[in-house]
C-alpha positions as CSV (number, residue, x, y, z in Angstrom):
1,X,0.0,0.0,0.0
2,X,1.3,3.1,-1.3
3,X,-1.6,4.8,-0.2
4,X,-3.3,6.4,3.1
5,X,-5.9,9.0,4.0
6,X,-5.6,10.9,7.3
7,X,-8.6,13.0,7.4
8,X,-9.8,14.9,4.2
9,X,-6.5,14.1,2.6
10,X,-5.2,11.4,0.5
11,X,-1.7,10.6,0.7
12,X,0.4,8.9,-2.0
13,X,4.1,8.0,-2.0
14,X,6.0,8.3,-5.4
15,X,9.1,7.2,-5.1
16,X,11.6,8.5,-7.7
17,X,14.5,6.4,-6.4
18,X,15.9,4.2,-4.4
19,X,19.4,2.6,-3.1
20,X,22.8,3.8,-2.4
21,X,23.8,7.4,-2.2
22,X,27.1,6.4,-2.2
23,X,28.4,8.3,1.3
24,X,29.2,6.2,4.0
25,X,27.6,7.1,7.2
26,X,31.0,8.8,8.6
27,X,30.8,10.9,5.2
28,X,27.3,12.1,5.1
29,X,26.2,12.3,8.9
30,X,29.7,13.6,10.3
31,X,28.7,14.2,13.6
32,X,27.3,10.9,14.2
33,X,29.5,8.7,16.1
34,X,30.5,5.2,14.0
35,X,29.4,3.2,17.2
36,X,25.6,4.5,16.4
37,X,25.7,2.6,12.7
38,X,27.4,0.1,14.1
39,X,25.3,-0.6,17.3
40,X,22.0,0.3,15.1
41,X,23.2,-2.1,12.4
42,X,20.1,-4.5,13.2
43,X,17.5,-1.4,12.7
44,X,19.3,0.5,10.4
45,X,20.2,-2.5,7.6
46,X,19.3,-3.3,5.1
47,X,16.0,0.0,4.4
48,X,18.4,2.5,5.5
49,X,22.2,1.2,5.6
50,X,23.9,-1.1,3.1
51,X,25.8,-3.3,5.0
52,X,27.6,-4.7,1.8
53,X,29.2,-1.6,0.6
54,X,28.9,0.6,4.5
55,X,26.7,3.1,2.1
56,X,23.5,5.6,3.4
57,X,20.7,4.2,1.6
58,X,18.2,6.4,0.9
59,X,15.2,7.2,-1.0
60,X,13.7,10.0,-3.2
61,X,10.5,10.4,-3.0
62,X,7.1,12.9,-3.6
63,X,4.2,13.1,-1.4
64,X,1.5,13.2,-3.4
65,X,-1.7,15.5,-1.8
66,X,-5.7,15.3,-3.0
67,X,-8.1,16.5,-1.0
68,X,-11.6,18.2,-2.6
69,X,-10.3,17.7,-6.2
70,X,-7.1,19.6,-5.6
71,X,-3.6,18.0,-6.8
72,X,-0.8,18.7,-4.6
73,X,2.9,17.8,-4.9
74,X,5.9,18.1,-2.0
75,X,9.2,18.3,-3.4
76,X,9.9,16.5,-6.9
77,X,12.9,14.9,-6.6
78,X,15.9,15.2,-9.0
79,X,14.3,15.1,-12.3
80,X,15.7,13.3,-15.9
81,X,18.6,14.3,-17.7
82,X,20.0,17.0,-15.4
83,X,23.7,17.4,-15.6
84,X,24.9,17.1,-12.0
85,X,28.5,17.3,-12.0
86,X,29.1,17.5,-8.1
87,X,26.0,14.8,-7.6
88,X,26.7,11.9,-9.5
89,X,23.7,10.3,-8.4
90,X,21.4,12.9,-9.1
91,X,23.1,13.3,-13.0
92,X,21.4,12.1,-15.6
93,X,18.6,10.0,-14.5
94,X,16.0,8.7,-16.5
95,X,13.5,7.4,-14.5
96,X,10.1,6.7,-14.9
97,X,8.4,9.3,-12.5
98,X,5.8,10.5,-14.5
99,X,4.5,6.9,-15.2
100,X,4.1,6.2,-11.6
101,X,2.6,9.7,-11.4
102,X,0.1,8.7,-14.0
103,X,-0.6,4.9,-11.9
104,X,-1.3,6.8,-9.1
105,X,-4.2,8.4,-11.4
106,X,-2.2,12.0,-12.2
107,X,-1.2,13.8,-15.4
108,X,1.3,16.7,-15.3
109,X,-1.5,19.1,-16.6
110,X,-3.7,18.1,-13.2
111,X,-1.4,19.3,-10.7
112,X,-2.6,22.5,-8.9
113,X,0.0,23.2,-6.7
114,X,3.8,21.9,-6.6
115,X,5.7,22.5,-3.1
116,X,9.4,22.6,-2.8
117,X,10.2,22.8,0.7
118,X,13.9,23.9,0.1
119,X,15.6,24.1,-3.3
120,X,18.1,21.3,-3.1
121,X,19.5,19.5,-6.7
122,X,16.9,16.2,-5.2
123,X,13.6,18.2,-4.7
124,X,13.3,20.4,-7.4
125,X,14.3,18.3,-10.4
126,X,10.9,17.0,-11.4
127,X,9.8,21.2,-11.4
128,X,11.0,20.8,-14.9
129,X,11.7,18.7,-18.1
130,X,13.7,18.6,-21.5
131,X,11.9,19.9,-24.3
132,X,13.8,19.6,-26.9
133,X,17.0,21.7,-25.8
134,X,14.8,23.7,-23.8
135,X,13.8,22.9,-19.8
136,X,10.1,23.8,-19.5
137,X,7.6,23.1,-16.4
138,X,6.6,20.0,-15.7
139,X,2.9,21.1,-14.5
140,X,2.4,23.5,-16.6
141,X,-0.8,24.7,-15.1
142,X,0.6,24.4,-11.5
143,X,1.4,27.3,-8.8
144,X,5.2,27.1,-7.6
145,X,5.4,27.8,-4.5
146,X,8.9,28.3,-3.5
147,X,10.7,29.7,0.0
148,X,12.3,33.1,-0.7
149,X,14.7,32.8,1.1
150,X,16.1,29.8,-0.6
151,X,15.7,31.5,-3.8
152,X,17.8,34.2,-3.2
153,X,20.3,31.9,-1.7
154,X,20.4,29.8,-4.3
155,X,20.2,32.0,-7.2
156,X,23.8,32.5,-8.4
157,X,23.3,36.5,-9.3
158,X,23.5,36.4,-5.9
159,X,27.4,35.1,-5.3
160,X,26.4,32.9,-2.4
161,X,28.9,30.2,-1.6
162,X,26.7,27.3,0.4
163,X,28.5,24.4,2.5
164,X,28.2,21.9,-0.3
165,X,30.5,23.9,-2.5
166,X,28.8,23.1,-6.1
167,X,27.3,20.4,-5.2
168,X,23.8,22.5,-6.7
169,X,25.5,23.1,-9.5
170,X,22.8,24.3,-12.4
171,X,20.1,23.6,-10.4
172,X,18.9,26.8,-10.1
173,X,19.2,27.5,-13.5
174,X,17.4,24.3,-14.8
175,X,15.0,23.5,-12.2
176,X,14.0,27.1,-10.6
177,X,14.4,29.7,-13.1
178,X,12.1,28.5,-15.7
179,X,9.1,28.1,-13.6
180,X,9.5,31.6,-12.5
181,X,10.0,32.6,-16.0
182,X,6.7,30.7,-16.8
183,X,5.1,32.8,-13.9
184,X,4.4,30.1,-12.4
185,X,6.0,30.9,-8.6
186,X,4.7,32.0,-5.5
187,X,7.6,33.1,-3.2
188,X,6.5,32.9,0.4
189,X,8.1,33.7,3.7
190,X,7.1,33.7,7.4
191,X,4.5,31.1,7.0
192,X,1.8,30.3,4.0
193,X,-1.5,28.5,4.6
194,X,-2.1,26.7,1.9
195,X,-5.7,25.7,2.8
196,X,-7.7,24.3,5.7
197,X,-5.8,21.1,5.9
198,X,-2.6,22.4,5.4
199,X,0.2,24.7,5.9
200,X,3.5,25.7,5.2
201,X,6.0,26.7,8.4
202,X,9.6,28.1,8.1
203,X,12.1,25.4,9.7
204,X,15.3,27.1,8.7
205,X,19.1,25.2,9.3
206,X,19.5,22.7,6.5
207,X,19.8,25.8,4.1
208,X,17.9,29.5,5.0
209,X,14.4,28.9,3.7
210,X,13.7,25.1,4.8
211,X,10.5,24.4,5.4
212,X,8.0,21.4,6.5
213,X,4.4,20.7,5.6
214,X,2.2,20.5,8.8
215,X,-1.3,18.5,7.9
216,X,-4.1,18.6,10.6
217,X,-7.5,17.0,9.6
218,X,-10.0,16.1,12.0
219,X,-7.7,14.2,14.6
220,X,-5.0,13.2,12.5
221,X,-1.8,15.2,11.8
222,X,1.6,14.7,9.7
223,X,4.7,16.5,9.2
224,X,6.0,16.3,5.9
225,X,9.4,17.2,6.9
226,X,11.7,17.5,3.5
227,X,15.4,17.4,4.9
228,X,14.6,17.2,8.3
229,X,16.2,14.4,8.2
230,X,17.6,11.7,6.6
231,X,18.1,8.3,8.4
232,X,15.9,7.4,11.2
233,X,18.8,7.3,13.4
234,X,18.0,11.3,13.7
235,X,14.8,10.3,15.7
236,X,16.8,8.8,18.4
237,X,20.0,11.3,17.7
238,X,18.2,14.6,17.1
239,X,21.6,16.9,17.2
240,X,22.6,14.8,14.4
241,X,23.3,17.1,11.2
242,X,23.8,15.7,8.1
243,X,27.0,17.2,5.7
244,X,24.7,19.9,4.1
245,X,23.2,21.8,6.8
246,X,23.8,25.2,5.7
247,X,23.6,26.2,9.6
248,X,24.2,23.5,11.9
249,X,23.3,25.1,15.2
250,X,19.8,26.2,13.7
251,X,19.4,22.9,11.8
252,X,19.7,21.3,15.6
253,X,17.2,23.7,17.2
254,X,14.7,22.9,14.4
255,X,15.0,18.9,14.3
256,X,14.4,19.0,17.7
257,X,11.3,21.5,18.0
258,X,9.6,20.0,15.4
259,X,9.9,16.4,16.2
260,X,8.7,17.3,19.5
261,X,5.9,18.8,18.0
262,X,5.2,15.5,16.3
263,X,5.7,13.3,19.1
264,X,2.6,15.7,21.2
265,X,0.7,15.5,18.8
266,X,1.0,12.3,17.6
267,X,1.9,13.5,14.1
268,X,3.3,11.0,11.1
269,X,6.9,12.2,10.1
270,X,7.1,11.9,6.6
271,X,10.5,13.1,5.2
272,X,11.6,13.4,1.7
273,X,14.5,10.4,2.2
274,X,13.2,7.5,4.2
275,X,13.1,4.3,2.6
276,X,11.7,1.4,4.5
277,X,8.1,2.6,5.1
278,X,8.6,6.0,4.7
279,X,8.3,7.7,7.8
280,X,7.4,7.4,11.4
281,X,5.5,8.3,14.2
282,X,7.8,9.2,17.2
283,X,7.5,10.0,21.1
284,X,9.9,11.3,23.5
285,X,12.0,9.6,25.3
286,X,14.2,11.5,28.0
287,X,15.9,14.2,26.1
288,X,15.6,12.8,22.6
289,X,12.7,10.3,20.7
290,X,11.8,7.3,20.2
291,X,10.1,5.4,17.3
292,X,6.7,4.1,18.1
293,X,5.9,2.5,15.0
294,X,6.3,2.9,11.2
295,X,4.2,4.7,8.9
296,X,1.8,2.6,7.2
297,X,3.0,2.4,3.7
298,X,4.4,-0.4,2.3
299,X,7.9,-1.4,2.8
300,X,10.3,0.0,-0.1
């Protein structure tokens, strides 16, 4: 089951990719002590750590939104045929993400709204496609709406210089420029309600504009919580940072007030990464969390 409803919303998991990233732990989590992957070796392998090769596993994935008739996507992944020089396994894809977009009942030209929670080469990528020589929007008749923040980091008139060194290398320019050239952007800050169900909230660290999803229908909530995090082994280690974490002391501050959030409300954490089943549904446990179960999507 790729599939839930929690409330008035129905939730669909579109997974772009999945395996290797090709960092070992150490590499891409390098605050995280090697006695964590070690010790959590029976948890963590094989949905989120490949024993095999000592490689983060890791998904990329969209969270597809309906509710009333509306068409909803969060984050879109790293797209075909972009040329990632400083992401080799973001370059050049060519995956069939718009065929499981179209099994899960949607056409690019049905899509209302299209979310990027931060503007990272792996959630942007889908915002676009090769026409010819020419990158055009995907969802043509979608609104864009995109953190300002992160668009004036990441826009290169702007002489930035970001912890991953080029690792974003022309995604701007092939994956956020065009849409707003299409006028098809919204650029929000401080908070955007995006209807009854849902809203947008600033949760800054990873880069400057990060942001998370909040559902709350009727009794259920969720958190769909882009980069977060990465592995689950951030639930139980919250002052864990991954390598790109444009601010690491902020990136702390956040994980840690939004999964407590989650955990008192009982919220589903769905991040853009986590294979397995996708997410979890956490509580606290002293000073950190625990995982209480899995979310209830079918094992990758």
């Amino acid at each position: 089951m790729h599939e839930i409803v929690l409330g008035d919303v129905t939730i669909t998991r579109i997974v772009e990719y999945y395996g290797s990233v090709g960092m070992a732990p150490g590499t891409f989590f390098p605050e995280s002590p090697a006695e964590s992957w070690r010790d959590g070796e029976h948890w963590l392998a094989p949905d989120f750590l490949d024993p095999a090769t000592g490689t983060v596993v890791a998904a990329a994935q969209t969270w597809l939104l309906r509710r009333e008739g509306r068409t909803i996507l969060v984050d879109t992944g790293a797209g075909n045929d972009k040329e990632r020089p400083h992401a080799p396994v973001w370059s050049r894809l060519d995956t069939d993400f718009l065929g499981r977009l179209a099994a899960a009942g949607v056409r690019p030209e049905d899509v209302d709204l299209v979310i990027n929670t931060h503007l990272h080469v792996d959630h942007v990528g889908w915002n676009t496609r090769l026409d010819g020589r020419t990158w055009v929007p995907t969802f043509p008749n979608a609104t864009y709406l995109l953190p300002r923040a992160d668009f004036e980091f990441w826009n290169p008139a702007n002489g930035r210089t970001p912890i991953s060194g080029h690792g974003n290398q022309n995604v701007f320019e092939d994956s956020v420029a065009p849409v707003h050239e299409a006028g098809l952007t919204e650029l929000w800050e401080d908070g955007h309600r995006i209807d009854a169900n849902l809203r947008l909230e600033p949760a800054p660290g990873h880069t400057p504009g990060s942001s998370v999803v909040v559902l709350e229908s009727g009794t259920d909530r969720a958190l769909f919580a882009g980069d977060l995090l990465h592995t689950p082994l951030q639930f139980v280690e919250p002052d864990t940072n991954s390598c790109f974490c444009e601010d690491p002391v902020r990136s702390r501050a956040t994980r840690r007030r939004l999964l407590g959030w989650a955990a008192d409300t009982g919220a589903l954490v769905l991040p853009a990464h986590l294979g397995g089943h996708g997410g979890a549904e956490v509580v606290r446990e002293g000073g950190s969390f625990a995982i209480k179960g899995w979310a209830p999507f079918a094992r990758l």
